[in-house]
C-alpha positions in Angstrom: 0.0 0.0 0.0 1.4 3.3 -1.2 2.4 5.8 2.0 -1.0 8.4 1.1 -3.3 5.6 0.9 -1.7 4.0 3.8 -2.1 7.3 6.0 -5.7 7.8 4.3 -6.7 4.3 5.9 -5.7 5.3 9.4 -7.1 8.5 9.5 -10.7 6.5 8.8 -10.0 3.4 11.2 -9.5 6.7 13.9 -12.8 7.8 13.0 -14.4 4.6 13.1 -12.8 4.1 16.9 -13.0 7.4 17.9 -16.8 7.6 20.0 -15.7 4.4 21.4 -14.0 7.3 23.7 -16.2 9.0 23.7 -18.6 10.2 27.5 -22.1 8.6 26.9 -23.4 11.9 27.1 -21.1 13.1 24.0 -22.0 9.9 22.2 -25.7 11.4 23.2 -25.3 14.3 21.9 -24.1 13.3 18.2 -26.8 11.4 17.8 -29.3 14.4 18.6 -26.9 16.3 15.9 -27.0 13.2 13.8 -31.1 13.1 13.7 -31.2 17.4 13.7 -29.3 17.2 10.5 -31.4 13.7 8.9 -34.5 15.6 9.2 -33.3 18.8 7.9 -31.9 17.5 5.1 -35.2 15.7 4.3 -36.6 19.1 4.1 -34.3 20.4 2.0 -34.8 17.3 -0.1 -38.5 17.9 0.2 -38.2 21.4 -1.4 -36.4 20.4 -4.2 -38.5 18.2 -5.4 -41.1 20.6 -4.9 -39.3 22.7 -7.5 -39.5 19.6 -9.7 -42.7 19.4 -9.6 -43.5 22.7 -11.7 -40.9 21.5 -13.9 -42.5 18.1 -15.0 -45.9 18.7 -14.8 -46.0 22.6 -15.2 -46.8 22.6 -18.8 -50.1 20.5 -18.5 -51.4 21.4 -14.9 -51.6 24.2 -12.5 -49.8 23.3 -9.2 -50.0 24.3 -5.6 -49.5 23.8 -2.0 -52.1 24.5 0.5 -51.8 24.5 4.3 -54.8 22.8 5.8 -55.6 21.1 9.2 -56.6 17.6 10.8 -57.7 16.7 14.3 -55.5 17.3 17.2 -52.5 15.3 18.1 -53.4 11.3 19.1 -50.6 11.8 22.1 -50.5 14.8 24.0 -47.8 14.8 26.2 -48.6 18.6 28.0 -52.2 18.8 27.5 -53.0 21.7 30.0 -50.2 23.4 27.0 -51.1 26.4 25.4 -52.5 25.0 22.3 -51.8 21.7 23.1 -55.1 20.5 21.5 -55.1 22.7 18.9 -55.5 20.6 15.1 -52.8 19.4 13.3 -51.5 21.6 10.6 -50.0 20.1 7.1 -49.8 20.5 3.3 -51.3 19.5 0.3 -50.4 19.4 -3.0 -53.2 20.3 -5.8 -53.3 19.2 -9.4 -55.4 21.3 -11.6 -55.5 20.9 -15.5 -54.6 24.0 -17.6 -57.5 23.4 -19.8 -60.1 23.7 -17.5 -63.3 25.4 -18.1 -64.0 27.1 -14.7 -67.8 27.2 -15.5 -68.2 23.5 -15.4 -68.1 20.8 -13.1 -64.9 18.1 -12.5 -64.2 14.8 -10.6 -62.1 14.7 -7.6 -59.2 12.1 -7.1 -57.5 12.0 -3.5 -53.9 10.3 -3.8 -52.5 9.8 -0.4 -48.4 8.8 -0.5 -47.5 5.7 0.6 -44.6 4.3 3.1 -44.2 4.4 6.7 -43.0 8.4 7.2 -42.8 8.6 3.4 -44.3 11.8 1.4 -45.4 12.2 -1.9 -42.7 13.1 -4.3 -42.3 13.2 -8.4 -42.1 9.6 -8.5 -45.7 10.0 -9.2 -44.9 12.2 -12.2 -46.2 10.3 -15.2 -49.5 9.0 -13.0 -50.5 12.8 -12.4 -50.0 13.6 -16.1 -52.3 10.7 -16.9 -54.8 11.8 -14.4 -54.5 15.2 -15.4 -55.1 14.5 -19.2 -58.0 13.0 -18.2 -59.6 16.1 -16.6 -59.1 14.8 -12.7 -58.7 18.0 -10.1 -56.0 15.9 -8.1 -55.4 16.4 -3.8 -52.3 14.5 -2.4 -52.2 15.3 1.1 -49.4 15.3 3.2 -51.0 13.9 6.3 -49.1 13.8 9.9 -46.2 12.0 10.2 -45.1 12.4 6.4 -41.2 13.0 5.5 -39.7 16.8 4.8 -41.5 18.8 7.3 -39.3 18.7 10.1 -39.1 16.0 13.3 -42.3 17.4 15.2 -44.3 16.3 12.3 -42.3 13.6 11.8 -43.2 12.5 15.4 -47.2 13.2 15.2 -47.5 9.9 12.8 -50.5 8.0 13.6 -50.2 5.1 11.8 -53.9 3.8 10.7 -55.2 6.2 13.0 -55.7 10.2 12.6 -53.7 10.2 9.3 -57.0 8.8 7.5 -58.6 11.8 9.1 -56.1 14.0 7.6 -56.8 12.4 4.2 -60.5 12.7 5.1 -60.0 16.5 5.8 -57.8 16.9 2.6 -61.1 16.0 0.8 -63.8 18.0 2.6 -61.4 20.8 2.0 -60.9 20.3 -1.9 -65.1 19.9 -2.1 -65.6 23.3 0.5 -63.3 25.5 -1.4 -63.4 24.6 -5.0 -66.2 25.5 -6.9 -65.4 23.5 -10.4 -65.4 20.1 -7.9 -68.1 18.0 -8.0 -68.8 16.7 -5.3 -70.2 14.0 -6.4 -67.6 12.7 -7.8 -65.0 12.1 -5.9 -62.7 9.4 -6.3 -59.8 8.1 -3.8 -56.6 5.7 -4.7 -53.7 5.0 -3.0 -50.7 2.3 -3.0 -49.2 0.7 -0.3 -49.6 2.7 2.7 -51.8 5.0 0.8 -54.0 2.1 -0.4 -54.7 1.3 3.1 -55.7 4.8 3.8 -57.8 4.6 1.0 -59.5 1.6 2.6 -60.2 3.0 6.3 -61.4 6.4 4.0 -64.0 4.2 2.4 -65.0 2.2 5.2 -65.3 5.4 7.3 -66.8 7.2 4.9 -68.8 5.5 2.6 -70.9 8.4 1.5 -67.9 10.9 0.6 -66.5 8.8 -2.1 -68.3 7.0 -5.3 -65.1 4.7 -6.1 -61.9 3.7 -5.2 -58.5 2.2 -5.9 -56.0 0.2 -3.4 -53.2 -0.9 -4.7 -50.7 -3.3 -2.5 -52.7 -2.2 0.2 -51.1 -2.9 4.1 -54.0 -4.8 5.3 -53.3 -6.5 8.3 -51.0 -5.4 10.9 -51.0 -7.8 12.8 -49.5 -10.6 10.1 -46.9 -7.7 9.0 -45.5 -7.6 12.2 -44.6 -10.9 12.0 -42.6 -10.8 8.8 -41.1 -7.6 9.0 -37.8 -6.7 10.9 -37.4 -5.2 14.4 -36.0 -2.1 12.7 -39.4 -1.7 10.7 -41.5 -2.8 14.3 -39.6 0.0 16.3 -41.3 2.2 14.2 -44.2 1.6 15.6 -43.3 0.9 18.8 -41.4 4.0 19.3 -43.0 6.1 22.6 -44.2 8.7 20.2 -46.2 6.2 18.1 -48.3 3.1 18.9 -45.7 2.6 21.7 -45.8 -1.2 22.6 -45.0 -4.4 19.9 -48.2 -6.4 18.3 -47.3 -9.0 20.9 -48.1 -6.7 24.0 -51.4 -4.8 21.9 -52.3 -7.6 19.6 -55.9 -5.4 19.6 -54.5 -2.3 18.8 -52.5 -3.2 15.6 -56.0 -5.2 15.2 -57.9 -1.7 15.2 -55.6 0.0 12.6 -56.0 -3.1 10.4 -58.5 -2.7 7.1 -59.1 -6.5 7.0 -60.8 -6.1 10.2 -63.0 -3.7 9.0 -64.0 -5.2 5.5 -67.7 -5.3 6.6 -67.9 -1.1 6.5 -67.4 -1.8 2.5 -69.9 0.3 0.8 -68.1 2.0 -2.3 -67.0 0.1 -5.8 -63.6 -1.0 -5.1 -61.0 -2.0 -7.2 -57.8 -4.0 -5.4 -54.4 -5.2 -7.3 -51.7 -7.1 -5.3 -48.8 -9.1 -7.4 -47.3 -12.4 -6.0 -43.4 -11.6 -5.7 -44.3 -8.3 -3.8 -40.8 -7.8 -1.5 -43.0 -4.8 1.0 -46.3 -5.6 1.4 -46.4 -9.7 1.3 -49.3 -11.2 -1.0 -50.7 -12.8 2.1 -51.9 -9.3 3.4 -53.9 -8.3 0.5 -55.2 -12.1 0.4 -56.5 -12.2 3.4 -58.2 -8.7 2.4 -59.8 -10.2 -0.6 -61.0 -13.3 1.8 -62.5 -11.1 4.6 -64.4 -9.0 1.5 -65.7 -12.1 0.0 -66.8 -13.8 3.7 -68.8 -10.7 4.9 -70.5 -11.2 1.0 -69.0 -7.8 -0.4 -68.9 -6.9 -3.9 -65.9 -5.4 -5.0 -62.9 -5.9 -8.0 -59.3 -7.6 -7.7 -56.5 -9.1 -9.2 -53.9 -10.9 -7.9 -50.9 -10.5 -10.6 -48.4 -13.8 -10.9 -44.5 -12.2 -10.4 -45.4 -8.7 -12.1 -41.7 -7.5 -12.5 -41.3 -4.8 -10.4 -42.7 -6.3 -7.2 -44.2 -3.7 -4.9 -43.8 -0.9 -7.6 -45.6 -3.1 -10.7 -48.0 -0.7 -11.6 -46.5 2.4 -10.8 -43.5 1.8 -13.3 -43.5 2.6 -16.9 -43.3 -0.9 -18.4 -46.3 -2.2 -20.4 -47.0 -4.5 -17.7 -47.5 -1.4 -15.2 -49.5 0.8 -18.2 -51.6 -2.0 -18.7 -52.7 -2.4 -15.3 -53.4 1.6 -14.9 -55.8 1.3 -17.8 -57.4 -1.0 -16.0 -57.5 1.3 -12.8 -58.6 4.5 -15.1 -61.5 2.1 -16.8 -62.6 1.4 -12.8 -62.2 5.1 -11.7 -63.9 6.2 -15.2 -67.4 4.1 -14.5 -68.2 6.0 -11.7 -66.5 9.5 -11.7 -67.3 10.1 -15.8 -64.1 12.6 -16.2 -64.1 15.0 -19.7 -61.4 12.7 -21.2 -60.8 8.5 -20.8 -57.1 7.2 -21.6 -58.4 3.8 -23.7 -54.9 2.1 -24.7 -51.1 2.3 -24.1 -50.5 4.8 -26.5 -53.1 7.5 -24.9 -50.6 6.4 -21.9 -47.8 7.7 -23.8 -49.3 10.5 -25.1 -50.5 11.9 -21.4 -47.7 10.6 -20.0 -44.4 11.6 -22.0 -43.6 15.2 -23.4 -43.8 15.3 -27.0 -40.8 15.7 -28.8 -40.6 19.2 -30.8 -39.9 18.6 -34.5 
């Protein structure tokens, strides 16, 4: 090993010793700096992407960011606080298309992000642009506990709880303050995370939404605890959160569990789950579709064999993944009747892509 490499090594091994000397309370105290700076990088993260957003979807939609409000906090720590019960505060992002006629009427779709403290970011570029071209006013709501907004939010996640409340509020809102939304037809779809808020939304609100989407929806709790990985458990187990483990609350990871609600389902529902799924585990969405079918509940699904992309099938842009959006526009279509229908791959492209200038 040459002599500058050589001294190069050393100086890392030092670092890689060095809090091993450190007090506990210095050790302590880095890791309060360490999750300071995590969390305001995510926010700095978060507003870049915000940038992005005008940038790839700008030419076909109008896009904002409203601040809106939930219900309080699910744990007060201080509640004799000044404002300690006051609602929970967070963002939305709105979709509107740059063609609309202001004197008619449009459907609502609500697209709550997925992931466990996850947000919604441009990775849901090309599915906006398709829901825009159709003439869908689009709300994604940014509900408590979402990624980019700082560690206080971070901390108020209520995980099958007040979140679908948020998402709930995030809908009322759009309806209340948008005259060209009809609220009649108001749609909600989610994946993953999102498509289980988009269950407890339905099943809570049967009334407030004439169809809906779940894709890969987390369904039961309970099971997931027991596949996952202590890393993913302490997330709910953390003092802020749920605060105990599945095995010491079996009945409240029970209560934040859609399959043990399936007898609330009133609204057309479409479900798609994909066998070699690596997040949400097939067995979750099948013992969804089992619980819908036993309480004698009529609703769509499919089950797709390996799908390549796992978790992400129909969110890519493979033909597999457009193919099974058509499928999810056709479902939304029936019952919201929006200006515009995308009927084949190459309306897909079309909406999806910018056009190359000649």
């Amino acid at each position: 090993m040459n002599r500058p490499l050589q001294l190069f090594s050393s100086i890392i091994a030092l670092f890689m010793i060095f809090p091993i000397f450190l007090s506990a309370q210095e050790n302590a105290e880095i890791e309060k700096l360490n999750t300071v700076m995590k969390h305001r990088l995510d926010v700095i993260q978060k507003q870049i992407d915000d940038l992005l957003w005008f940038q790839k979807v700008g030419d076909v939609s109008f896009v904002d960011k409203v601040y809106i409000y939930g219900p309080p906090a699910a744990n007060v720590y201080n509640p004799t606080a000044m404002g300690a019960n006051n609602p929970i505060k967070f963002w939305t992002y709105v979709f509107v298309p740059n063609n609309l006629d202001p004197s008619k009427k449009y459907p609502l779709i609500v697209l709550p992000h997925g992931g466990v403290h996850g947000d919604f970011t441009t990775y849901y570029t090309h599915i906006i642009r398709e829901l825009i071209a159709q003439q869908y006013i689009v709300a994604a709501p940014e509900y408590r506990g979402s990624t980019g907004y700082g560690e206080d939010f971070y901390k108020q996640i209520d995980y099958g709880g007040l979140e679908n409340d948020d998402v709930f509020a995030c809908r009322n809102y759009m309806v209340e303050n948008y005259e060209f939304i009809d609220k009649n037809r108001v749609g909600i779809m989610g994946w993953s995370h999102g498509g289980m808020i988009t269950l407890f939304n339905i099943f809570d609100h049967p009334d407030a939404y004439q169809v809906a989407y779940a894709g890969v929806p987390v369904s039961d709790l309970v099971a997931r605890m027991g596949y996952m990985k202590q890393y993913y458990r302490d997330l709910y187990e953390a003092e802020y959160h749920i605060g105990a483990s599945a095995n010491d609350n079996i009945e409240e990871y029970r209560k934040r569990s859609p399959v043990w609600h399936a007898h609330k389902l009133q609204t057309p529902l479409l479900i798609h789950t994909n066998t070699n799924d690596d997040d949400v585990n097939v067995l979750e969405v099948e013992h969804l579709i089992k619980s819908l079918k036993a309480e004698g509940k009529k609703f769509e699904y499919e089950i797709y064999q390996d799908a390549p992309g796992g978790h992400s099938f129909d969110r890519m842009d493979t033909p597999v993944a457009k193919e099974a959006r058509l499928k999810i526009y056709r479902h939304l279509g029936k019952y919201l009747k929006p200006e515009k229908t995308l009927k084949s791959i190459s309306d897909i492209n079309s909406a999806a892509y910018r056009p190359i200038k000649k």
